[in-house]
N, C-alpha and C positions, 0 to 999 in steps of 0.2 A: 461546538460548530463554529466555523469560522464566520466572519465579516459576511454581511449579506450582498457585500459591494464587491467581493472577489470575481474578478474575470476570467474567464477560461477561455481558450481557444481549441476548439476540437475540429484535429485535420484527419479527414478518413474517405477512403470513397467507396465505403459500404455504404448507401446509405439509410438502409434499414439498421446497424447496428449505430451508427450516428444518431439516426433520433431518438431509437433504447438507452443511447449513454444521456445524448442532451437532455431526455424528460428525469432522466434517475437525477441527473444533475441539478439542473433546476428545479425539482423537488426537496434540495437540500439547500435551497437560498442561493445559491453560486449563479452568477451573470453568463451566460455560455451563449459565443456565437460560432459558428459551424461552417467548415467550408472542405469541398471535396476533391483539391486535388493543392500539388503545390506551390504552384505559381501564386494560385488566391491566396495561401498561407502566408506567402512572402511576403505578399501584398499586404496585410491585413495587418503581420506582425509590423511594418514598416508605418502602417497608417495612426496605430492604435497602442498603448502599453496591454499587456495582459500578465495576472500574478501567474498562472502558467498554461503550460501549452502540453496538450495532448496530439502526441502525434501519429501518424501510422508510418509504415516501412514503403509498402508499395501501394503508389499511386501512379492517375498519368499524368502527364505532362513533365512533373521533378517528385522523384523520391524524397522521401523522409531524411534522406539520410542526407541532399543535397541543402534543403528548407536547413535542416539542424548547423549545418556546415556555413551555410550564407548568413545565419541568425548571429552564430557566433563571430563570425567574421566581419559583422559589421556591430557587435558588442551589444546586441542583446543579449543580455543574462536571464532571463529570465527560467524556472525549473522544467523541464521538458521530461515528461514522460511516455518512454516512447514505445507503441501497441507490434509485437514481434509475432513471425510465425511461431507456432507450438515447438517448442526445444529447438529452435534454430537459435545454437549457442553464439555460431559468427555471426549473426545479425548483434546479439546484445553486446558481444564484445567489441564491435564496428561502433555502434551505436554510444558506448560509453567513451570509445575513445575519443568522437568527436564532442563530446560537451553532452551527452546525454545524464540525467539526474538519477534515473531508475527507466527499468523497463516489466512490462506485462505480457506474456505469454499469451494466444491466443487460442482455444478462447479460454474465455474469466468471468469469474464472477463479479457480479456488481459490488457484493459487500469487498471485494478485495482490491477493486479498483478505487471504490471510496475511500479505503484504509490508506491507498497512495497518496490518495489525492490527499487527504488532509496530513498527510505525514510531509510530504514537499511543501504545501504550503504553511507549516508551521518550520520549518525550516528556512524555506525564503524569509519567513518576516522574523525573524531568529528566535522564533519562540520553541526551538527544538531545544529536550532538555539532556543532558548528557546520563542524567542520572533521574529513573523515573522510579517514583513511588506512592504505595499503598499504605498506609499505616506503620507498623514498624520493618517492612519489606521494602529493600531497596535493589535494583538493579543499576549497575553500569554501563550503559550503551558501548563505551570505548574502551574502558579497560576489561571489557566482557567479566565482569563478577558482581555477584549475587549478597545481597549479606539479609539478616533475617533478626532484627536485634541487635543490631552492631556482629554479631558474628558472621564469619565468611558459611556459605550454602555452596558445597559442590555439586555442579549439573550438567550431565552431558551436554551435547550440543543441542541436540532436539529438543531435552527439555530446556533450555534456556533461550530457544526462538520460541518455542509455544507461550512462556513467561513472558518473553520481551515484547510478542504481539499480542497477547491481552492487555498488559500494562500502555502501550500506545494506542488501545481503545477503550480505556479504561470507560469505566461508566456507558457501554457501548454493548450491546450484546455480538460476541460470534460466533455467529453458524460453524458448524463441525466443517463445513465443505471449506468456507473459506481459510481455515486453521490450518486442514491438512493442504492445502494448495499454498499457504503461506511458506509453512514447513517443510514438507515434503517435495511442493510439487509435481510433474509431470509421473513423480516414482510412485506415487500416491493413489492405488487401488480402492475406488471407497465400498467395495464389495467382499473384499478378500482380507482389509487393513482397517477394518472398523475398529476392531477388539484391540489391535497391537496400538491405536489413539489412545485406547480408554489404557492401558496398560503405561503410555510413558504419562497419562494424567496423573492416576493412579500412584507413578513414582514420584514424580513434579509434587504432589498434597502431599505427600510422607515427608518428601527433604525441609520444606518449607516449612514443615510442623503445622501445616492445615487442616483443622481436626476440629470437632464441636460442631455447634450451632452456628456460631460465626466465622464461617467462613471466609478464605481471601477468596479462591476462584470458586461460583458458585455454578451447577448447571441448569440450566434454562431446556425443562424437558422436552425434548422435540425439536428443538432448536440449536444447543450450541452450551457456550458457558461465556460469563462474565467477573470482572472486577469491577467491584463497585457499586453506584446505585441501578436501578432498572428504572427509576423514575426518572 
């Protein structure tokens, strides 16, 4: 978990989903204050530092997209993660052009919004590692490879994000929903595409030589699956 003193800024003018995120939020230590359109963003971000900003698209007064735009242009850096309609692909790609860090499709689950949330803020404070690992399993974030023992592990693409986001919650239980919305996304039927999960699981435990009692990825019945401790 991060810093208990990490600040968040959360700009939305829903404000029933505002207080859903704030309470998820400060449930997890994080300082979060709330403001529902973006003049007060502006304002707020201008008054105050924050390790990062959660923003939405449409608001009244100034759009997300203006707040991101003025932010940068007067050299806040700070990570902005910005909340989009459901596959509105030109909102993410506007959104990244202007200084956005990542963006969230709406709607989302909490466990996937928190997996943002602490993946940007371990980046801002440069504790992002380029190469994450489990015992003798190693992944490459940037040169996308996998090795298992010092040996290279080939893995399609699916299985190497399902890999890559258990290992960035390692010690972290996740739910099957937020895996396949990781993964897959909006293509992601979880009525029809249950079995075809358990299937690239399935191949993912065989390439990695995951087999025994000791498991690397373990599953959490009813729940999801893990690397690492549950403690």
């Amino acid at each position: 978990m991060e810093r208990a003193e990490m600040k968040i800024l959360l700009v939305d003018d829903n404000l029933s989903l505002l207080d859903q995120i704030r309470q998820i939020l400060t449930s997890q230590r994080y300082i979060v204050e709330t403001v529902s359109n973006g003049e007060e963003a502006l304002d707020k971000l201008c008054e105050n530092p924050f390790d990062l900003i959660i923003l939405d698209i449409m608001m009244p007064k100034m759009d997300g997209f203006t707040v991101l735009r003025e932010m940068r242009q007067i050299k806040i850096d700070a990570p902005v993660l910005m909340l989009t309609a459901k596959g509105d692909s030109t909102d993410k790609v506007k959104g990244l052009d202007l200084g956005a860090d990542d963006y969230l499709s709406k709607p989302f689950s909490m466990d996937e919004l928190l997996a943002r949330v602490r993946a940007l803020l371990r980046r801002s404070a440069g504790q992002c590692q380029s190469v994450l690992e489990f015992g003798e399993l190693a992944l490459d974030t940037v040169n996308r490879k996998v090795t298992m023992g010092g040996k290279p592990v080939e893995l399609t693409p699916r299985e190497f994000s399902i890999l890559e986001f258990l290992l960035h919650n390692k010690d972290r239980v996740v739910t099957r929903f937020s895996l396949a919305e990781h993964v897959w996304g909006d293509d992601f039927d979880p009525f029809s595409m249950s079995n075809f999960m358990d299937v690239h699981m399935k191949n993912l435990r065989h390439k990695i030589g995951d087999t025994g009692n000791a498991r690397i990825i373990r599953t959490v019945r009813g729940v999801g699956y893990i690397i690492g401790d549950t403690e």
